[in-house]
C-alpha positions in Angstrom: 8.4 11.6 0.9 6.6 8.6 0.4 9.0 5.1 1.4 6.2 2.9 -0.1 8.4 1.2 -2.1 11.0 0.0 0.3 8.2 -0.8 2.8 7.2 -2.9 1.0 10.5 -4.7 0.2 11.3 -4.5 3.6 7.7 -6.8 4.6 8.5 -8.8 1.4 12.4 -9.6 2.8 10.1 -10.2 6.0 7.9 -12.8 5.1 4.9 -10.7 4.7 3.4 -10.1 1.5 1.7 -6.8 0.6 0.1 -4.8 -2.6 -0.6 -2.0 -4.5 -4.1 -2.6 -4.8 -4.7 0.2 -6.8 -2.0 0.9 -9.5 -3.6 4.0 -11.2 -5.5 6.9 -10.0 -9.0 6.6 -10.2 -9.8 9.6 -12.0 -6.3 8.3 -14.5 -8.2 4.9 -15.5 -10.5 4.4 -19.0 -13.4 4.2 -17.2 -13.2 7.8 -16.6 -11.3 9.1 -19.3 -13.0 12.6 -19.2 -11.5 12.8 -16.5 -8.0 11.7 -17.1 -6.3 14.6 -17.8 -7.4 16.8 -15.0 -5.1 16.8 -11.7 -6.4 15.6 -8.2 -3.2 16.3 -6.1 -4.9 14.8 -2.9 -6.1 11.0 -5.0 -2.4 11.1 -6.8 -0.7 11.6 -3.5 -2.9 8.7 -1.9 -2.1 6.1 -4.6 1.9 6.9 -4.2 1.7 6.2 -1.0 -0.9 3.4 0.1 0.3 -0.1 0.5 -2.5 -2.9 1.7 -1.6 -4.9 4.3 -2.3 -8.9 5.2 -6.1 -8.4 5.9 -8.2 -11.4 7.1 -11.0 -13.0 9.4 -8.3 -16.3 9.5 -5.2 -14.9 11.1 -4.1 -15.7 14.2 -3.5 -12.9 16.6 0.1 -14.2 16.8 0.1 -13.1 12.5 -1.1 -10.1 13.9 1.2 -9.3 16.3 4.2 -10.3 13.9 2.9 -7.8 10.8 2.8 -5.5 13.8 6.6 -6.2 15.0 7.8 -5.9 11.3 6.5 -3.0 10.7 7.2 -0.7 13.8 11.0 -2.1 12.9 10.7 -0.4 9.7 13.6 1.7 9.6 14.7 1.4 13.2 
C-alpha cells in the first residue's frame, strides 16, 4: 500500500518540499485519448506511488544529508 501521500506531508511538516510531477497517467491524458480507456496496471501503480524529491546541481551535501535523515525517519 502506497504511503505517498503522508510522505509527503511528513517532508512538507519537515521543511522539504516535494511533488507529484505527474498527476495523471500517461496513457489517461488528451494527448493520448485513444488510449485513455485502456488499463496499464504497471503505469497506474507507478503514478500512485512516485513522489519527486529536492533534485539539484546547487545543494549542499549537508541538504543532501538532511532530505536523507528525514526520510529514513519516515515512520520510525
Amino acid at each position: 500500500m502506497s504511503k505517498r501521500n503522508e510522505l509527503q506531508q511528513y517532508m512538507n511538516d519537515n521543511g522539504v518540499q516535494t511533488l507529484i510531477h505527474y498527476p495523471i497517467p500517461p496513457h489517461k491524458q488528451n494527448a493520448y485519448k485513444e488510449f485513455n480507456t485502456l488499463s496499464f496496471p504497471i503505469t497506474e501503480q507507478i503514478h500512485d506511488e512516485a513522489l519527486s524529491l529536492p533534485l539539484s546541481p546547487v545543494m549542499s551535501d549537508e541538504e543532501i544529508q538532511l532530505v536523507i535523515k528525514i526520510i529514513n525517519q519516515f515512520n520510525d
